[in-house]
C-alpha positions as CSV (number, residue, x, y, z in Angstrom):
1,X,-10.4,2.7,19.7
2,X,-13.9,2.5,18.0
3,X,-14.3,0.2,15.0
4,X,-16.6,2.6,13.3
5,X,-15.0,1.2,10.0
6,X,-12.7,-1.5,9.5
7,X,-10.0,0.3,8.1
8,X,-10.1,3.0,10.3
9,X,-6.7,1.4,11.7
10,X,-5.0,1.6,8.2
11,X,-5.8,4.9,7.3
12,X,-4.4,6.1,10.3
13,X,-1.2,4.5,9.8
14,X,-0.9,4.4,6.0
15,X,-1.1,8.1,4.1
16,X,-0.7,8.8,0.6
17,X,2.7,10.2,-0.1
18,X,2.2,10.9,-4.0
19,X,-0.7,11.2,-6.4
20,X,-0.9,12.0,-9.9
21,X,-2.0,10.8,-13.1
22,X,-0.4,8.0,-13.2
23,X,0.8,6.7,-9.5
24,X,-0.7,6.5,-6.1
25,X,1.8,6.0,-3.4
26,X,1.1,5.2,0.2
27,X,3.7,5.6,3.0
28,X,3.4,3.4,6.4
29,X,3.8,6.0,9.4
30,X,7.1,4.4,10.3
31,X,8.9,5.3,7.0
32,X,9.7,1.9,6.4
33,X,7.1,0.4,3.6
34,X,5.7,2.3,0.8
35,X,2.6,0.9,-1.4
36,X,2.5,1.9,-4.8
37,X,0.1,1.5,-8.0
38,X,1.4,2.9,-11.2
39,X,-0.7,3.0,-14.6
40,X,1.5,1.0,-17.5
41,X,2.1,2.7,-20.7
42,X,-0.2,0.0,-22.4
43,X,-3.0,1.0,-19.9
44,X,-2.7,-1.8,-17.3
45,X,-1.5,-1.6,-13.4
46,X,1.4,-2.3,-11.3
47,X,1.3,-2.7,-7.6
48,X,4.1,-2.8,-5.8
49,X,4.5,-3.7,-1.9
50,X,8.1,-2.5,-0.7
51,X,9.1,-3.0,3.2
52,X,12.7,-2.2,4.3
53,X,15.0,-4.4,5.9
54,X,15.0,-2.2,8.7
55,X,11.7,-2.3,9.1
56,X,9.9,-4.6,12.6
57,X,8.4,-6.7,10.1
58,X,11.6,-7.5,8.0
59,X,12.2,-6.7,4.3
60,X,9.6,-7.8,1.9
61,X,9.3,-7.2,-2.2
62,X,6.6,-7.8,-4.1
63,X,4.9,-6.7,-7.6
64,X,2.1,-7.6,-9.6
65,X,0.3,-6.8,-12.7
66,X,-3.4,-6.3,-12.9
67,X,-5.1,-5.3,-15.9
68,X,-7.4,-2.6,-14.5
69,X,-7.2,0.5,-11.6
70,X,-9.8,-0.8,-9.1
71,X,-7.9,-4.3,-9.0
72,X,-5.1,-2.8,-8.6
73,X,-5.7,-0.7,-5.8
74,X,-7.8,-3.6,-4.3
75,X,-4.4,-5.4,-3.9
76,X,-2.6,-2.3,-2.8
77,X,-5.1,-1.7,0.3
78,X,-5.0,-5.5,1.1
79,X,-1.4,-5.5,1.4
80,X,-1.7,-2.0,3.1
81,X,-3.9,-3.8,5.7
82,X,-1.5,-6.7,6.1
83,X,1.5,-4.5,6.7
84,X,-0.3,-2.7,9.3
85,X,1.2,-3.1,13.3
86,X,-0.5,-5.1,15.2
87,X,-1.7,-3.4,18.4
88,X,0.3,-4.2,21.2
């Protein structure tokens, strides 16, 4: 593989499974995590990280709050990126 662009890797494994107004959901190839950022009724983001227990990398949870879109979905590609396989 070329590394023409660092997330090259990502995008390949990661696709957007929803998007609307108001949430952007990625899904990981294997079905198993799902990245979402979802605008708040008071105007501010959540982003939520959500990796099955069946998944290779073991169940993980997480959420935060940001107050804007772009640091939300800053957050969301860096846990994208760190949920990505290894190659092996």
């Amino acid at each position: 593989m070329t590394a023409s662009r660092p997330d090259e890797r990502m995008d390949s494994e990661w696709s957007v499974s929803r998007e609307d107004d108001v949430v952007t959901e990625w899904q990981r190839s294997d079905g198993y995590a799902t990245v979402r950022v979802r605008e708040r009724g008071d105007g501010e983001y959540v982003v939520r990280l959500d990796v099955m227990e069946q998944a290779a990398d073991g169940r993980v949870y997480e959420r935060e709050r940001h107050p804007d879109r772009e640091s939300a979905t800053a957050r969301a590609a860096e846990w994208r990126t760190a949920h990505t396989f290894a190659e092996g």
